[in-house]
C-alpha positions in Angstrom: -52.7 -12.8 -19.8 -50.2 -14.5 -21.9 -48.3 -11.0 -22.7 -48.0 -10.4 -18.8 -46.5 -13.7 -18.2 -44.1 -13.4 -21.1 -42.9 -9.9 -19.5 -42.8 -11.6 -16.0 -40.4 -14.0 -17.4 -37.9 -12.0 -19.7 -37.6 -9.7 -16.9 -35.0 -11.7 -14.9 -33.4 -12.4 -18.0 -33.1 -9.3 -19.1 -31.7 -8.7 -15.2 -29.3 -11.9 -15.3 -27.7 -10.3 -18.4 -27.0 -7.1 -17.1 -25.1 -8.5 -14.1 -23.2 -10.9 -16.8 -22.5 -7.2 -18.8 -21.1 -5.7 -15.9 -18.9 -8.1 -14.6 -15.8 -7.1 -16.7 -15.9 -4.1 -14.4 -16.1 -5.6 -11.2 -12.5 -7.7 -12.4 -11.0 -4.3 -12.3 -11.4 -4.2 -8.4 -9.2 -5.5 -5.7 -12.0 -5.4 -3.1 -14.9 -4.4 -3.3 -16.5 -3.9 0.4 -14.7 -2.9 3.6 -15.7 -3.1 7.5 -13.9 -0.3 9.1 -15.1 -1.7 12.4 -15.4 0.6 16.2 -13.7 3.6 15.1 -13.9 6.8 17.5 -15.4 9.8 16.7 -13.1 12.2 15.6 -10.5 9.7 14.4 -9.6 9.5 11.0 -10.6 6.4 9.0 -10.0 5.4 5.3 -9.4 3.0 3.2 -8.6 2.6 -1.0 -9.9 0.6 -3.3 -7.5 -0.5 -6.0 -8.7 -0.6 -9.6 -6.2 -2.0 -12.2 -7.3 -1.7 -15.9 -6.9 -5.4 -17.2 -8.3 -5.0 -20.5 -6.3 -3.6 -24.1 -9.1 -1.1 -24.1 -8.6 2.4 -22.3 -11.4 2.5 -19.4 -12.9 5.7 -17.9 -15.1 6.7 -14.9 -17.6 8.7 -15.5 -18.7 9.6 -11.7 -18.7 8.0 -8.3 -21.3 8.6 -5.7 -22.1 7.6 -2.5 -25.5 6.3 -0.8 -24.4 8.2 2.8 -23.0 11.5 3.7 -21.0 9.2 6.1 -18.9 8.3 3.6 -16.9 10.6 1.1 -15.6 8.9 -1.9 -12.7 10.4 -4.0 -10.7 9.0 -6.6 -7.0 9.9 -8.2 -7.6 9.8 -11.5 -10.6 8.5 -14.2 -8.6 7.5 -17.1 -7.0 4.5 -17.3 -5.1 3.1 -19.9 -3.9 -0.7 -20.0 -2.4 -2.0 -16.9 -2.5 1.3 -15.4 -4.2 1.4 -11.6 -5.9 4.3 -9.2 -7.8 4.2 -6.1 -10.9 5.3 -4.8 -10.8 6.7 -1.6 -13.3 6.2 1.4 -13.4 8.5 4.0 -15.4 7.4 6.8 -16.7 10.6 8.0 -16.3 9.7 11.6 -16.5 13.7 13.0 -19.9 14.3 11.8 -21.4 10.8 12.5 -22.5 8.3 15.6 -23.2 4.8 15.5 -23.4 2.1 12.8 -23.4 3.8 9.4 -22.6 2.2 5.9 -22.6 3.4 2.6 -22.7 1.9 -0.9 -20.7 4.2 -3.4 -21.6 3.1 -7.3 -18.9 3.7 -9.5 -20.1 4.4 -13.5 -18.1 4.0 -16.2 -18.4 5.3 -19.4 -15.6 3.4 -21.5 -15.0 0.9 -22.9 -18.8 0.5 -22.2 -21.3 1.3 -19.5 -21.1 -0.2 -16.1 -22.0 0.1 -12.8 -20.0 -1.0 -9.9 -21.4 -1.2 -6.0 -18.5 -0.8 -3.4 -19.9 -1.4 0.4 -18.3 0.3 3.2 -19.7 0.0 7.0 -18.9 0.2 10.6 -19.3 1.6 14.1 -19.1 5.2 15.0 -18.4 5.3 19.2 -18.4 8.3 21.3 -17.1 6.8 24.5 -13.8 6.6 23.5 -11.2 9.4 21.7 -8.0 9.2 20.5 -5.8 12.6 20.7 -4.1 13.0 18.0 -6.9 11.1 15.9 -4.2 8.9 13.6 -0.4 8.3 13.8 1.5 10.4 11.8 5.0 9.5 11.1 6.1 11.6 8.1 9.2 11.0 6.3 11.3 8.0 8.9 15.0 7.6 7.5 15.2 3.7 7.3 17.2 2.1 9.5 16.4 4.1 12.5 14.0 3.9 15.0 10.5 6.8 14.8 8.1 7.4 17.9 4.4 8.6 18.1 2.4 9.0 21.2 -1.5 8.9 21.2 -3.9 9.5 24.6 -6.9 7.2 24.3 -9.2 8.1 26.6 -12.9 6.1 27.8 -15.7 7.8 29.2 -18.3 5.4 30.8 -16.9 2.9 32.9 -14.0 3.0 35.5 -13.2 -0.3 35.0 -12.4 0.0 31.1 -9.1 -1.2 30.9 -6.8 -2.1 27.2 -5.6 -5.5 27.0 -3.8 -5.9 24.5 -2.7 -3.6 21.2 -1.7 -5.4 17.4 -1.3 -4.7 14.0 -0.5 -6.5 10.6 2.4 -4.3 10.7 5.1 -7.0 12.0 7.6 -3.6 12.4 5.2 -2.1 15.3 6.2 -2.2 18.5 4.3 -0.1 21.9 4.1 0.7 25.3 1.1 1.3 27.6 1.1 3.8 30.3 -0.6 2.9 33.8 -3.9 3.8 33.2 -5.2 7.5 35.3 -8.6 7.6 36.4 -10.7 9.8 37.1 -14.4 9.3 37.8 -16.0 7.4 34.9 -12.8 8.6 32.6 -9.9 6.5 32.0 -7.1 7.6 30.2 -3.9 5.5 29.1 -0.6 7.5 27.0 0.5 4.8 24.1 3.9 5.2 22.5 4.0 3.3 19.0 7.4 3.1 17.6 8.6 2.2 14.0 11.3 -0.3 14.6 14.5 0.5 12.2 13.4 -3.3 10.1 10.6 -1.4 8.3 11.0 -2.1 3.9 11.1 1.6 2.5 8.4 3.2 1.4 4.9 4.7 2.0 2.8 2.6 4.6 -0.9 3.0 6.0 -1.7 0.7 8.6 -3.9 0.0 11.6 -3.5 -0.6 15.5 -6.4 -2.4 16.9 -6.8 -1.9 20.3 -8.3 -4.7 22.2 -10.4 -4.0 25.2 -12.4 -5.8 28.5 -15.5 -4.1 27.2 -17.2 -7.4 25.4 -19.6 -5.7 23.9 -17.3 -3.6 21.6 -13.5 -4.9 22.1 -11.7 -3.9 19.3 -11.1 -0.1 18.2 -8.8 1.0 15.2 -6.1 3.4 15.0 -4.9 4.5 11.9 -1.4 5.0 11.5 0.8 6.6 8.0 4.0 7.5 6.6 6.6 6.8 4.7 9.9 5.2 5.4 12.9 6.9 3.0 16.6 4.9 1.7 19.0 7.5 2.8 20.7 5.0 -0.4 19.7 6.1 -3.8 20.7 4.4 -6.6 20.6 5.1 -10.4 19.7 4.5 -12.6 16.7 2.3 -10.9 16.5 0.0 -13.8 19.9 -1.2 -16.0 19.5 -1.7 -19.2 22.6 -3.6 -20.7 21.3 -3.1 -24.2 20.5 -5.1 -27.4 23.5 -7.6 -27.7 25.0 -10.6 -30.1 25.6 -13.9 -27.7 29.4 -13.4 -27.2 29.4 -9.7 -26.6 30.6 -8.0 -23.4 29.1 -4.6 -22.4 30.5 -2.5 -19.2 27.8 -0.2 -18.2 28.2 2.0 -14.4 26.0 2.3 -11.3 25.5 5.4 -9.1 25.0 5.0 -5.5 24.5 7.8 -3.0 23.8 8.8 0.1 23.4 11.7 2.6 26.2 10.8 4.7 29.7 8.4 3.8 29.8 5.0 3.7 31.4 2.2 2.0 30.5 -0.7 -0.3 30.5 -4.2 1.4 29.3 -6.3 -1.8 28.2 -6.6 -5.3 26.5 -9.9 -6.4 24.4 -11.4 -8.7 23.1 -14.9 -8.9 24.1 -14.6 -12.8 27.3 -15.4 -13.5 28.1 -13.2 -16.6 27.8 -10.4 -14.9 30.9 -9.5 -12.9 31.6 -6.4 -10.7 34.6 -3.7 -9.9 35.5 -3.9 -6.9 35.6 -1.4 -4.3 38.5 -0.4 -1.5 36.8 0.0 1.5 36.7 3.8 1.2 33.9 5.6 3.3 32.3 8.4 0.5 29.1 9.8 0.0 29.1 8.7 -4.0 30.4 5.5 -5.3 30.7 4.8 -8.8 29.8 1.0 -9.8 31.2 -0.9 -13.0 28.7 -3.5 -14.1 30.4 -5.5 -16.6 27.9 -8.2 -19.1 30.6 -10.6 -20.9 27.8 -12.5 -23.0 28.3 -16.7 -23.1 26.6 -17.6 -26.3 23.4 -18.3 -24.8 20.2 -15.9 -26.2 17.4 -14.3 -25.0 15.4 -12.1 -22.8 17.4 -11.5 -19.3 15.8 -9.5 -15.8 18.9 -10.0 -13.2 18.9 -8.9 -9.6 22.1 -7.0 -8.7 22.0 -6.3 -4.8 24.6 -3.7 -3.8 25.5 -4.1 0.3 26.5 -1.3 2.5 28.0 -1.1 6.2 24.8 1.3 7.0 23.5 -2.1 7.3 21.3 -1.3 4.2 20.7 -2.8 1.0 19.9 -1.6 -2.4 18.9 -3.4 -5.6 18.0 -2.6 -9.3 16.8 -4.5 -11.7 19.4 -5.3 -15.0 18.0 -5.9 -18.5 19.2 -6.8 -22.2 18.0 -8.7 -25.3 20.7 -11.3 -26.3 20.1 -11.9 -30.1 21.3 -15.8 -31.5 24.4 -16.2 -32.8 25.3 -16.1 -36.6 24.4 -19.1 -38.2 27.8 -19.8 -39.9 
């Protein structure tokens, strides 16, 4: 009798210290559940979860499974060495599934030690309404210019069923609504989504919700991607000025091109020993920067901003670097 209650109460120790164990694994994630809400069927749903190594020690996955054939987990790569990231992919099978569905995907790893990680996905699977195409596709969008999609969202069930209202996190997201055509119990609206030209560059994959009368399931996700490309490019991406003494002056050059002419409006930086050449106004599709350092006695570790102005109405940076040693004691 006494050896069962000593087993009943090292158990939940034993327990408690395996959660402790685990935990430096769980630091590793941004997130670890996500509600992909009312998604139709047939529409593409996913969502990553980020996983940053924190530690000095190189980390590795060993496998990832999932508790649901609704959801299909994939991940970029295993190894990660300090400070390096990847992401595990959920795919929210949404073509072969109906109704609520959640999964839990454990994720094992193997280095630096053993550990198990649960990541919760869940949502609503609806068959009443479609979206043709099922996500928002933009591609490659030139910054600075304005990119379309249209989608046909369509509700089968209730002639009344009308959209109220469309938003997104996305503040560069703007759309129109077509009059709604109905046709029995079928409604069908035509939404044009645009990408306004303000967009940052760079890869984006965001949602429109769309907000309906129906109050017993209002909102219902779109999923929109692509990637908005500087027709600037500018090299190298990172300056650095070098390993200097405190009075020393260094000219190094910046490259800035683009697919069509254009002219340089302005150079700055919000240090003062770094100084410019200045440019003549001339429209061509290659300009040549001088970035001149003249040192001012002062030491240390410098990470300047230089942002380089154009009259495409577009702005690139890079970041400039340099170790400034003391001065010779004397």
């Amino acid at each position: 009798m006494i050896r069962k209650l000593l087993l009943a109460f090292l158990l939940p120790l034993a327990a408690a210290s395996l959660a402790d164990a685990q935990d430096w694994a769980v630091k590793m994630f941004s997130s670890t559940s996500h509600e992909f809400g009312s998604v139709p069927h047939g529409a593409k749903a996913q969502h990553a979860f980020v996983i940053r190594n924190i530690y000095k020690e190189d980390a590795h996955i060993a496998s990832i499974q999932s508790s649901c054939g609704c959801t299909t987990p994939t991940i970029e790569k295993r190894h990660l060495k300090t400070h390096e990231t990847t992401q595990l992919l959920a795919t929210y099978n949404t073509k072969a599934f109906l109704g609520e569905k959640g999964a839990t995907i454990t994720v094992i790893f193997d280095k630096p030690y053993y550990a198990e990680v649960q990541l919760n996905v869940s949502g609503f699977i609806r068959d009443d309404v479609t979206f043709e195409p099922a996500e928002l596709n933009y591609g490659d969008v030139d910054q600075a210019t304005w990119a379309e999609r249209t989608v046909q969202i369509s509700h089968v069930g209730r002639r009344d069923w009308q959209i109220v209202d469309v938003t997104s996190p996305n503040r560069s997201f703007e759309v129109a609504l077509s009059e709604p055509i109905r046709r029995g119990s079928k409604v069908t609206y035509t939404m044009t989504a645009r990408l306004k030209p303000d967009a940052d560059p760079g890869y984006f994959q965001d949602r429109l919700t769309i907000v309906s009368n129906d109050q017993s399931s209002r909102h219902i996700r779109l999923f929109t991607q692509g990637r908005v490309v500087s027709p600037l490019t500018l090299s190298p991406a990172s300056l650095f000025i070098g390993n200097l003494a405190a009075d020393a002056s260094v000219t190094k050059q910046l490259v800035v091109r683009s697919k069509k002419p254009f002219s340089v409006t302005t150079v700055a930086c919000d240090d003062p020993r770094f100084q410019f050449g200045k440019s003549n106004g001339e429209k061509k599709k290659l300009h040549f920067i001088p970035v001149t350092f003249a040192g001012d006695g002062a030491s240390g570790n410098i990470a300047q901003k230089i942002t380089i102005e154009t009259d495409l109405g577009i702005t690139a940076t890079c970041i400039a670097t340099a170790t400034i040693s003391e001065p010779d004691a004397r």
